[in-house]
C-alpha positions in Angstrom: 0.0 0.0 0.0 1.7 3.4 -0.5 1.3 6.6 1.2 -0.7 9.5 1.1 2.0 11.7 0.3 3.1 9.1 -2.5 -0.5 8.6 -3.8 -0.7 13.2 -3.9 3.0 13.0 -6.0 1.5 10.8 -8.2 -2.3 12.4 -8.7 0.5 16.0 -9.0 2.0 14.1 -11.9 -0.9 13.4 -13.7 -2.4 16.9 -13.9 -4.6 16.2 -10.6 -3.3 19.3 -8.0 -6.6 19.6 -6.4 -6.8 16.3 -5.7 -3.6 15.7 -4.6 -3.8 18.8 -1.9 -7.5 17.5 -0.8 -5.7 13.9 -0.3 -2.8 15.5 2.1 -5.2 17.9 4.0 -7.5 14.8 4.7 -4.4 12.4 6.1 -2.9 15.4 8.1 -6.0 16.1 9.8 -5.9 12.3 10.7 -2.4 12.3 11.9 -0.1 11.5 9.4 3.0 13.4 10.1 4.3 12.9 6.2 1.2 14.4 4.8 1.3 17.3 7.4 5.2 18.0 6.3 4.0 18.0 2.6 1.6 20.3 2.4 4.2 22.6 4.2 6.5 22.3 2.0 4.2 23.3 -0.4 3.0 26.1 1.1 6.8 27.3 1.0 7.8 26.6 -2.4 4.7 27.9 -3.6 3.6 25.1 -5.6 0.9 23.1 -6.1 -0.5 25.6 -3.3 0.2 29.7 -3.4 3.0 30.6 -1.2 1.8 31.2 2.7 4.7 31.4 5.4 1.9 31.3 8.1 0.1 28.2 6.8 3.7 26.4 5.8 4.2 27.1 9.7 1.3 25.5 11.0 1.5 22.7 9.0 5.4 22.3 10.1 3.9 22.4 14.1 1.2 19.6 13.3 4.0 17.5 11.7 6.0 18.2 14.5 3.5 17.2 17.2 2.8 14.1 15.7 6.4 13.2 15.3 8.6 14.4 12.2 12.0 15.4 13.0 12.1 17.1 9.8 9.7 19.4 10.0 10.8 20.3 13.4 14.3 20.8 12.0 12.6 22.6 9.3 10.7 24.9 11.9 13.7 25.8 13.7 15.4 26.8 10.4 12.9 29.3 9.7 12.6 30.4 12.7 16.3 31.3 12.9 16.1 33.3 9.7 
C-alpha cells in the first residue's frame, strides 16, 4: 500500500493538483506526520499551493506534534532566519 504523500505526488503528476492537496489535507487532519510536512513544503515553495509562510508554519507544528524530526528541523530553520 503506499502513502498518502506518495499517492498526492502521483495524482500532482498526472495533472490532478486539487486532488492531490484534498488527499494530504484529509491524512494530516488524521495524523499522518508525512502528509502534514508536505503540504508545508508546499506552502513554502509555492507550488501546487500559493505561497503562505503562516500556513507552511502551522502545518510544520502539526508535523511536529505528531512526530517528524524534519519538520521540526525545518521549523527551527525558519525560525532562525
Amino acid at each position: 500500500m503506499t502513502s498518502p504523500v506518495e499517492r498526492a505526488t502521483a495524482l500532482l503528476q498526472q495533472g490532478s493538483p486539487d486532488d492531490a492537496v484534498a488527499l494530504c489535507q484529509d491524512a494530516a487532519a488524521g495524523g499522518d506526520a508525512a502528509a502534514a510536512l508536505q503540504l508545508a513544503n508546499w506552502y513554502l515553495i509555492g507550488r501546487p499551493l500559493a505561497r503562505d509562510l503562516p500556513l507552511a508554519r502551522r502545518w510544520l507544528q502539526v508535523a511536529t506534534q505528531n512526530g517528524n524530526a524534519d519538520a521540526a528541523l525545518t521549523e527551527v530553520a525558519l525560525t532562525a532566519n
